[in-house]
SERO-4910 file (N, C-alpha, C, O; in steps of 0.05 Angstrom, whole numbers):
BEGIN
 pado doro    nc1    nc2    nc3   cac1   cac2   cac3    cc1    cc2    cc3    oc1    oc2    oc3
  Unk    A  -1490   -943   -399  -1505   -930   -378  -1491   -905   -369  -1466   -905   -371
  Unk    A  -1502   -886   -362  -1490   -863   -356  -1486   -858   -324  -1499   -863   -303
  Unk    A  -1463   -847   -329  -1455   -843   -299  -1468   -827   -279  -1481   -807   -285
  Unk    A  -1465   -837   -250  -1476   -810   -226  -1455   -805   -214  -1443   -819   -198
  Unk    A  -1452   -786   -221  -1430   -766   -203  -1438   -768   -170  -1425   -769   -149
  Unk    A  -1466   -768   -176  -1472   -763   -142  -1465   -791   -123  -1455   -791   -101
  Unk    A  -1474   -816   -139  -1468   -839   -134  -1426   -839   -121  -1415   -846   -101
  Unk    A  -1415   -825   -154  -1387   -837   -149  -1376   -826   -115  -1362   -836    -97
  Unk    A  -1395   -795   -121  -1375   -779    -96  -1382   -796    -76  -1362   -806    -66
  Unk    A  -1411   -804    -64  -1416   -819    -33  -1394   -842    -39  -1381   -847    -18
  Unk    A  -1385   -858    -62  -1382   -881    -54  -1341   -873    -43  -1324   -887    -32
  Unk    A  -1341   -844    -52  -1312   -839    -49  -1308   -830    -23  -1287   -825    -11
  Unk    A  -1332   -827    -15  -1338   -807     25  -1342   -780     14  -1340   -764     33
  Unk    A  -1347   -767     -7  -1353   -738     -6  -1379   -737      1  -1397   -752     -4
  Unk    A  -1376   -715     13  -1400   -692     17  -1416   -678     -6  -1401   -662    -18
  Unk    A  -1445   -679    -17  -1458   -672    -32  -1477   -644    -19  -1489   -642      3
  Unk    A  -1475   -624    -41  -1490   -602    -33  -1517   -600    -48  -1519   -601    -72
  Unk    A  -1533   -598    -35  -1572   -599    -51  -1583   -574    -51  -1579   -562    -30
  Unk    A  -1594   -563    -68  -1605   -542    -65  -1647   -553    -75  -1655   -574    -86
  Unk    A  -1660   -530    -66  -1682   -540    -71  -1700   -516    -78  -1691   -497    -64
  Unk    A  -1722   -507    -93  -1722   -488    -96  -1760   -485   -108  -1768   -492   -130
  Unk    A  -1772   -476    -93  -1798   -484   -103  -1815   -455   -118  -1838   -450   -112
  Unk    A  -1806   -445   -128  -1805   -409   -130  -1818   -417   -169  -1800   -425   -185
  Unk    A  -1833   -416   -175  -1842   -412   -204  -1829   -398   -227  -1843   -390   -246
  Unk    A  -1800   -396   -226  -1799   -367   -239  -1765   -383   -256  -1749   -398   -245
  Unk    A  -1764   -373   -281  -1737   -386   -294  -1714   -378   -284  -1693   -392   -281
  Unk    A  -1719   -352   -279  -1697   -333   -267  -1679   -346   -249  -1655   -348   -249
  Unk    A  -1706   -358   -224  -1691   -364   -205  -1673   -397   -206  -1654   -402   -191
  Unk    A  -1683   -412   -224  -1677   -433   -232  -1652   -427   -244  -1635   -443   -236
  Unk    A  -1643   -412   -258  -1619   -405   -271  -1592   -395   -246  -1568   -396   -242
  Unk    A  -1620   -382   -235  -1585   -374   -212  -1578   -403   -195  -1555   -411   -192
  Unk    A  -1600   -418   -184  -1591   -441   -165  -1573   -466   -189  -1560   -485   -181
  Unk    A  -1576   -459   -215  -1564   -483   -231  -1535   -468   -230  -1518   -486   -229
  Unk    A  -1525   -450   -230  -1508   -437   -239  -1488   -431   -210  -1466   -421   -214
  Unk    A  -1499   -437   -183  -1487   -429   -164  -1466   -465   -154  -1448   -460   -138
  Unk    A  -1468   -488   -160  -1449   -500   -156  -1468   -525   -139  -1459   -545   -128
  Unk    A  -1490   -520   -141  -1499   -557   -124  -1494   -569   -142  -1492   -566   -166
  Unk    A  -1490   -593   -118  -1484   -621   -134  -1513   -637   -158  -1515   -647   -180
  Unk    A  -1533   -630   -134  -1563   -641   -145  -1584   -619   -150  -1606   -624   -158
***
């Protein structure tokens, strides 16, 4: 089974950063993957 990072960090007490992004365009998808959220 493959791991969740997002799972390990809550269960360690970290703080998770979300970004969300409803904008149609690849462009912008590339910059929010590339800027450091967790999810």
């Amino acid at each position: 089974m493959k791991k969740n990072g997002i799972i390990d960090a809550w269960d360690k007490g970290e703080s998770i950063v979300n970004g969300w992004s409803s904008i149609a365009n690849t462009f912008s998808s590339e910059i929010m993957a590339a800027s450091g959220f967790d999810s």
